[in-house]
Structure formats: structure tokens, C-alpha cells
Backbone bond lengths (Angstrom), bond angles and torsions (degrees), N, CA, C in turn:
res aa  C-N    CA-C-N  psi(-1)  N-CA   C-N-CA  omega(-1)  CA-C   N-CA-C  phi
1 X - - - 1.446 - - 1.527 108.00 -
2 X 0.998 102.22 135.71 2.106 119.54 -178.94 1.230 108.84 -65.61
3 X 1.274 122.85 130.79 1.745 115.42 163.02 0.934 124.60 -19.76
4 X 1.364 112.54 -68.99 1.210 122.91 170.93 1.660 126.38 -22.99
5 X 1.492 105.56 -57.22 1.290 126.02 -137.32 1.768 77.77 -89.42
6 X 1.388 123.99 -49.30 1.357 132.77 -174.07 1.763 105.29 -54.24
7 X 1.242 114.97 -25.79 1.790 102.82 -160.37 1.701 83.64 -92.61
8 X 1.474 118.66 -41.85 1.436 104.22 -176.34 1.792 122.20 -74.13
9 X 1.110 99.20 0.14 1.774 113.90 164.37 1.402 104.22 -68.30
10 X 1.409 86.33 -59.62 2.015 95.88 -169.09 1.654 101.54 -56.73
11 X 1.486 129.86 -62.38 1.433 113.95 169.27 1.257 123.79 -30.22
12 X 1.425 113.25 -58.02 1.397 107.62 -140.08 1.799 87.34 -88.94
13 X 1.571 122.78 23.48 1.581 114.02 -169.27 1.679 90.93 -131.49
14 X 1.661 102.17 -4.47 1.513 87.68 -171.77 0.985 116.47 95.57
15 X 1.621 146.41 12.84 1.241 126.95 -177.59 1.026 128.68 -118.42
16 X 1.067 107.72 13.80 1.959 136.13 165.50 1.493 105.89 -68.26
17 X 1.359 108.55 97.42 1.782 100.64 166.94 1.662 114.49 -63.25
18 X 0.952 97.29 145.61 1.612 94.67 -178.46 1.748 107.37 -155.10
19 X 1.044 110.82 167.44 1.952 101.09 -169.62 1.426 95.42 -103.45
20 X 1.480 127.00 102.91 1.248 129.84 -173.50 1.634 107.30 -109.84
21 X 1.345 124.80 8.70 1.715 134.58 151.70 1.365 107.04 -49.04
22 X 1.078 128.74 -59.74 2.209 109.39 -176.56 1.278 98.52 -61.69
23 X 1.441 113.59 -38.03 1.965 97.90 -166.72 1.648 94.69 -76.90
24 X 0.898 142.27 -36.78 1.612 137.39 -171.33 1.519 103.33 -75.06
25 X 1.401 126.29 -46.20 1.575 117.68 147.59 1.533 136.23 -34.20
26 X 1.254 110.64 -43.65 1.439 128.46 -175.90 1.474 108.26 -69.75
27 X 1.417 106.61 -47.83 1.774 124.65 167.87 1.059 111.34 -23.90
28 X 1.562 84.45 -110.93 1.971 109.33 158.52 1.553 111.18 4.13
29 X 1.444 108.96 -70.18 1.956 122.85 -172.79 1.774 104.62 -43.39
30 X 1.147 93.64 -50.52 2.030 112.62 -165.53 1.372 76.91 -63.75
31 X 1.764 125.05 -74.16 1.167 100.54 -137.96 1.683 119.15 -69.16
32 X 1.508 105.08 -24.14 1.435 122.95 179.61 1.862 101.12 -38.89
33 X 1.578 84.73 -66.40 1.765 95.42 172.44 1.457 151.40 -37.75
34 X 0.861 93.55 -35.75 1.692 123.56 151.82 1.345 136.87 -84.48
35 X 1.586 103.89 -11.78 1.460 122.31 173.26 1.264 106.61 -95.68
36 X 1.768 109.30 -40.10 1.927 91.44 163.25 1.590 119.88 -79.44
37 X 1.374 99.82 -16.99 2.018 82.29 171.13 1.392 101.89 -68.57
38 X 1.310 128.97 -53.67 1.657 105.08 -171.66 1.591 106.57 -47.41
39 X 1.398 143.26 -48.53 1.052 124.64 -155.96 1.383 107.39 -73.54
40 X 1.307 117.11 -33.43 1.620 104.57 170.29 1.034 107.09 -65.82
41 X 1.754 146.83 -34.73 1.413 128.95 177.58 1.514 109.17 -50.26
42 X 1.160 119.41 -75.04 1.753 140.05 151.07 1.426 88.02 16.07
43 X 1.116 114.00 -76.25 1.604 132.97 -143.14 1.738 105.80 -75.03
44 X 1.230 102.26 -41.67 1.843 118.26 156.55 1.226 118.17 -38.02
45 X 1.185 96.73 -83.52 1.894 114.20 166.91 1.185 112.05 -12.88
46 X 1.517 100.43 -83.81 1.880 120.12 -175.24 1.547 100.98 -35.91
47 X 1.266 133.24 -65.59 1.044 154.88 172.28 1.808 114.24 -21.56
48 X 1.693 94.02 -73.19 1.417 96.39 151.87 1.214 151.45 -40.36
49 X 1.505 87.71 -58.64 1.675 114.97 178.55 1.856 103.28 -43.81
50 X 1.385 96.07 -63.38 1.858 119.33 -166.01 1.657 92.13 -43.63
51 X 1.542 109.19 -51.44 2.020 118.35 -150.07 1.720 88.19 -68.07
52 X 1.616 115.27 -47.03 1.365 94.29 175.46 1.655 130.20 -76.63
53 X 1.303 120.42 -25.19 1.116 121.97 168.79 1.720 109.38 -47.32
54 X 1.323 103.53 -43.69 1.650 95.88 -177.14 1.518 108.42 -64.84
55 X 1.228 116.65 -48.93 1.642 109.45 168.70 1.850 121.48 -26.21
56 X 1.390 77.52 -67.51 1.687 90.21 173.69 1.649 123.16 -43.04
57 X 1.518 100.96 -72.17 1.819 77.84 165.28 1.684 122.12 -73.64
58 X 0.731 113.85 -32.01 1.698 107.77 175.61 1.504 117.45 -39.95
59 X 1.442 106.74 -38.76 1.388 121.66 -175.71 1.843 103.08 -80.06
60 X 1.756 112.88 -31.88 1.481 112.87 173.09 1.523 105.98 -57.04
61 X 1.535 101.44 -47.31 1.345 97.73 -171.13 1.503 137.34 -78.55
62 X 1.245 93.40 -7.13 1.463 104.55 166.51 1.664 116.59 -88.99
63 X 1.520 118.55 -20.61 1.437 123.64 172.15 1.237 92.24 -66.66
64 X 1.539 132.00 -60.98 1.257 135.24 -179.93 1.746 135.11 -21.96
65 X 1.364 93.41 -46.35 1.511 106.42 179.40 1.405 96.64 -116.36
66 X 1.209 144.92 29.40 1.204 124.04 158.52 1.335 131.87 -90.25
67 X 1.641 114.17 146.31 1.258 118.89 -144.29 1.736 106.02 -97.36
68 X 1.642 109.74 -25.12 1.332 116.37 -177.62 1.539 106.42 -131.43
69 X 1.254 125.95 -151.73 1.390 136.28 -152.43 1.554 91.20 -105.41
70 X 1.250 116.12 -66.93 1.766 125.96 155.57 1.343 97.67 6.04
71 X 1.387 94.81 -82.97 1.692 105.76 -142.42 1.559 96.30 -71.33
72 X 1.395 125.63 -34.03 1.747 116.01 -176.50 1.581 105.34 -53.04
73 X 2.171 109.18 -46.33 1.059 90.57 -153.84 2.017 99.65 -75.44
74 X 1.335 123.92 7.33 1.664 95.50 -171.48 1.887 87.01 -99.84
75 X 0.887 110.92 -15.24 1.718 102.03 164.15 1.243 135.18 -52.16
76 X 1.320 94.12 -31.85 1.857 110.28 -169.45 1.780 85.37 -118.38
77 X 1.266 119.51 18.83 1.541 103.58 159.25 1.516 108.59 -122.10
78 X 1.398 101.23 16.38 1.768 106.17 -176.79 1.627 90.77 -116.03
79 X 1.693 115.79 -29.97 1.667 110.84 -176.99 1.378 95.55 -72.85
80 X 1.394 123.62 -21.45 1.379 106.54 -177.83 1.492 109.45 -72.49
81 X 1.736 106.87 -69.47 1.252 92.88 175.55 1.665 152.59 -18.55
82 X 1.753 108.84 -40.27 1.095 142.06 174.16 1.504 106.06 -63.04
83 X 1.507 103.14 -36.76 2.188 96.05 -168.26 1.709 83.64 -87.52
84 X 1.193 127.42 -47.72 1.672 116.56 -140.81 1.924 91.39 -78.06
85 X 1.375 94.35 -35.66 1.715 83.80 168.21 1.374 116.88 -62.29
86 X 1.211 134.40 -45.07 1.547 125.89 175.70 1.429 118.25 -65.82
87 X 1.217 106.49 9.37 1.493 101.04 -177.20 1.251 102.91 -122.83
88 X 1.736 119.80 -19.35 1.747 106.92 170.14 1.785 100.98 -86.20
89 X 1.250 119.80 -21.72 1.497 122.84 175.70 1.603 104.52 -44.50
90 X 1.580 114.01 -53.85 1.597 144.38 -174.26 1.668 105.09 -23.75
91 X 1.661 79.92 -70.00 1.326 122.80 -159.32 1.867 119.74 -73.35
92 X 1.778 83.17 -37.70 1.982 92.65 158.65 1.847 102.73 -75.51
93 X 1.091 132.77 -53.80 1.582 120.59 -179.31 1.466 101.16 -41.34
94 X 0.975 131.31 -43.43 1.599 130.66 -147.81 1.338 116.10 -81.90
95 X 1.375 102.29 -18.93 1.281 101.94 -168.31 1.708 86.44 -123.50
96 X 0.928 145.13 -14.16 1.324 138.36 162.65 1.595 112.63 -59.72
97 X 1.230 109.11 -54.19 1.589 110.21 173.40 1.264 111.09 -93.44
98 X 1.201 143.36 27.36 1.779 138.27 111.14 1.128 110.91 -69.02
99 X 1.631 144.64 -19.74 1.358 130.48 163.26 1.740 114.64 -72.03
100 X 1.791 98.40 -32.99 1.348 96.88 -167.36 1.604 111.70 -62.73
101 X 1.590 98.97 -31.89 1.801 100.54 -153.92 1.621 85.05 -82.65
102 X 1.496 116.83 -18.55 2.053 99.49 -165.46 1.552 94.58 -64.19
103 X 1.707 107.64 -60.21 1.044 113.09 -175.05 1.931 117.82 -35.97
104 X 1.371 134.74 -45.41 0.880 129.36 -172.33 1.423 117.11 -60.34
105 X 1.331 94.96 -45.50 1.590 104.90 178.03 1.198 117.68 -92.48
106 X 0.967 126.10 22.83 1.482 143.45 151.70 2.293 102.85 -84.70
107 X 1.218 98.27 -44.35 1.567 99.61 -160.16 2.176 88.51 -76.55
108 X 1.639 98.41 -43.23 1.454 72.47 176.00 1.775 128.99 -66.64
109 X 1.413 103.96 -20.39 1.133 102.38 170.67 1.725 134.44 -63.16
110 X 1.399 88.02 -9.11 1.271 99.12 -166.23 2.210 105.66 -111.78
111 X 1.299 87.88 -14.00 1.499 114.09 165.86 1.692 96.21 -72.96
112 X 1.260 117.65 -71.67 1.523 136.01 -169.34 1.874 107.43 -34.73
113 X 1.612 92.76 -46.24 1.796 95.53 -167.27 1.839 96.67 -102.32
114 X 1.449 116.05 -8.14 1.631 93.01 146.92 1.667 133.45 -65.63
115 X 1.346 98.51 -21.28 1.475 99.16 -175.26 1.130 101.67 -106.95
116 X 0.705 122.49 -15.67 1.971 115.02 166.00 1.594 104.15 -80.89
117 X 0.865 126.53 -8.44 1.463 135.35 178.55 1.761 96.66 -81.89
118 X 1.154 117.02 -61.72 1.149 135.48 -146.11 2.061 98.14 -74.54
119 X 1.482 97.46 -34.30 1.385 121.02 167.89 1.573 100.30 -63.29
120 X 0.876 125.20 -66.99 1.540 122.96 -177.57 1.775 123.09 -57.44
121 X 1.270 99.77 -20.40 1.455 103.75 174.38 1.824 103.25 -89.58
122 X 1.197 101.54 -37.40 1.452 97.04 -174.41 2.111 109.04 -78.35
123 X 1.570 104.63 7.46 1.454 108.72 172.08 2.302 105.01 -98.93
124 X 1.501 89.73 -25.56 1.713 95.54 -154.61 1.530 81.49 -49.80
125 X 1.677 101.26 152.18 1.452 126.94 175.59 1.511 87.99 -81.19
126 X 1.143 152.18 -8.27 1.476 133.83 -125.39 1.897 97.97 -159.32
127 X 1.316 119.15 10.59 1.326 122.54 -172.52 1.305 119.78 -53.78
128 X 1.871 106.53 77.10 1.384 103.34 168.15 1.320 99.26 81.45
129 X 1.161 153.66 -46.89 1.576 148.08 -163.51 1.808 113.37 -72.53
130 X 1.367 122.64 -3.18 1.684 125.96 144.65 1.881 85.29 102.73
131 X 0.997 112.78 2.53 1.456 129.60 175.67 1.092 103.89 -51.01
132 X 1.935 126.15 160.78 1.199 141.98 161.79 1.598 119.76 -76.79
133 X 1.583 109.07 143.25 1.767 94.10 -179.52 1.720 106.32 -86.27
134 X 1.327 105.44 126.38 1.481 108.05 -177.11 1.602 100.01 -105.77
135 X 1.199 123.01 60.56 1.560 100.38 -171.80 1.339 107.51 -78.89
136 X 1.213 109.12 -39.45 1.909 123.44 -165.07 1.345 94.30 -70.53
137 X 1.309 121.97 -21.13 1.646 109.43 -149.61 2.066 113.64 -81.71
């Protein structure tokens, strides 16, 4: 087997020591980071969710005691309000945390090919020293 062919065995098998603690630090940070934006989204939601739920019965309860036609229809135009808002609230979470999770796994991916980068420099026959590439040789 060729030099060459031997150092890209050893990568691609793992047997390149390499100091992979800052990149496993760096991880961790992203993912932490993204784990408190969801909880403040989380925390939005609930927030939302609750302000329209109160619509909703408020609006029952005003169909409830109402005395004329008036008053049913602004009851059942506040229960409306209350559902169609919980459902664009729904629909903003949903698509906020499909941006959140692409984005994450986008940053590990991009974590992933720094250190495989960093793996490949710590294989080059030629690291910076103005040297010839001998891989084949």
C-alpha cells in the first residue's frame, strides 16, 4: 500500500490523533444555543396559545349571556378571532422551528467539515513547510 493510500486509510478509519476538544466545545455552545432559542420560542407559543384561548372562551361567554342577535354575533366574532389566531400562532411555531432545527444542522455540518478539514491538514505531507506533495510516492 502507497503512502499515500496508507494516510487516507488511517483518516478515513480514524486513526489520526487529532485534538478534537475546541471542536466538541464549539458543538456543545451551537447546540446549547439553539436549545435556548427554542425555549424562548416554547415560551412565545404558550404565551400565545393562553392570549388566544382567552379569546375563545370570553367570546363563549359572551354568546352565553347574550341577550340579542348583536351581542351573539360580536361573541362568535371574538371566538373566531381567538381560533384563527391560534392557528396562524400554530403555523408561525412550525415553521420557525423547521428553520431553527435546519439551521442547527446546518452549523453542525459546518462544525463536522471544520474538523475534518483540520484532520486533513494534520495528514498533508506538505503542512505549510513549501515542501513537495509526495502522496503517491
Amino acid at each position: 500500500m502507497k503512502n499515500g493510500e496508507r494516510r487516507l486509510h488511517d483518516f478515513i478509519y480514524g486513526d489520526v490523533e487529532t485534538d478534537e476538544a475546541p471542536h466538541e466545545e464549539v458543538r456543545r455552545k451551537v447546540i446549547e444555543e439553539f436549545d435556548y432559542g427554542r425555549k424562548l420560542v416554547m415560551v412565545k407559543l404558550t404565551l400565545a396559545l393562553l392570549m388566544c384561548t382567552t379569546f375563545l372562551f370570553f367570546g363563549a361567554w359572551w354568546i352565553a349571556k347574550a341577550g340579542d342577535t348583536r351581542e351573539m354575533l360580536l361573541g362568535f366574532f371574538l371566538m373566531m378571532i381567538g381560533l384563527d389566531t391560534s392557528v396562524l400562532v400554530k403555523l408561525w411555531y412550525w415553521v420557525i422551528d423547521s428553520r431553527m432545527t435546519t439551521s442547527k444542522e446546518i452549523k453542525q455540518v459546518q462544525l463536522q467539515l471544520a474538523q475534518m478539514n483540520a484532520r486533513l491538514e494534520a495528514l498533508s505531507p506538505t503542512r505549510g513547510d513549501g515542501g513537495t506533495n509526495d502522496v503517491d510516492a
